[in-house]
N, C-alpha and C positions, 0 to 999 in steps of 0.2 A: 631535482636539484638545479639542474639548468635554467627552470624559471626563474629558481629564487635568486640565482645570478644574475640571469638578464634585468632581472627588473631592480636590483641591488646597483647596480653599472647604470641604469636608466635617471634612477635616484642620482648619483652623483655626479653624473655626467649634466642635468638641471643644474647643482649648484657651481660645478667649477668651469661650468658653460662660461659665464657672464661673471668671473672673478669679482670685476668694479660692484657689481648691480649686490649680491652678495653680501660681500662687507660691507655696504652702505645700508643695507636693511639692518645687519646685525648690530651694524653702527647705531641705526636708531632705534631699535629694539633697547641696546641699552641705555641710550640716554634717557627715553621713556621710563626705564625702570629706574635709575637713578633718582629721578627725578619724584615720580612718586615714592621710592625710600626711605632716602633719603633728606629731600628739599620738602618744604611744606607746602604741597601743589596737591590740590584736589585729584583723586584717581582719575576723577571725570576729563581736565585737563588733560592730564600724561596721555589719555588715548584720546584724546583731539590731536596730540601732538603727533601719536604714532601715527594715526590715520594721515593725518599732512604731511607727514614726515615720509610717511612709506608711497603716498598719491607723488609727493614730490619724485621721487628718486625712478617711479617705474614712468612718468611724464620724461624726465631726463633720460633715460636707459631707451626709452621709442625713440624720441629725438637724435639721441645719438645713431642709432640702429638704420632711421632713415639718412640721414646726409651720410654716412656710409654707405647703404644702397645708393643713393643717387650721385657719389662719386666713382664707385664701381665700373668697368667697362659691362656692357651687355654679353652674355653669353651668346656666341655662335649659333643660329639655330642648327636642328639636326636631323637630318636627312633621315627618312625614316622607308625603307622600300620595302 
């Protein structure tokens, strides 16, 4: 029972990791679907779109990730005896 905990915790701890990164996928997940549902856009389109849609957002999400690292102070190193 403890495993199906930890790896239940593991699971959401991924998506509420990275709040922004998150809604922004689910963000285009539905436009995608809208899109083919509703508008009259070839399916083939709509997953053009997700595919750039979702390449956009995780290009954006590193980017931020780095200028974050690289405004960060360095860790201490640690004396190991």
């Amino acid at each position: 029972m403890t495993i199906l905990k930890d790896v239940v915790a593991e699971l959401v701890g991924m998506f509420v990791g990275d709040a922004r990164l998150s809604a922004a996928i689910l963000a285009i997940v539905a436009l995608a679907a809208v899109l083919v549902e509703f508008a009259p856009v070839d399916p083939l389109i709509g997953g053009g779109a997700l595919l750039l849609g979702c390449l956009a957002v995780v290009v954006e999400a590193v980017r931020r990730a780095a200028l974050r690292a690289a405004v960060a102070p360095p860790e201490p190193p640690v004396d190991r005896i």
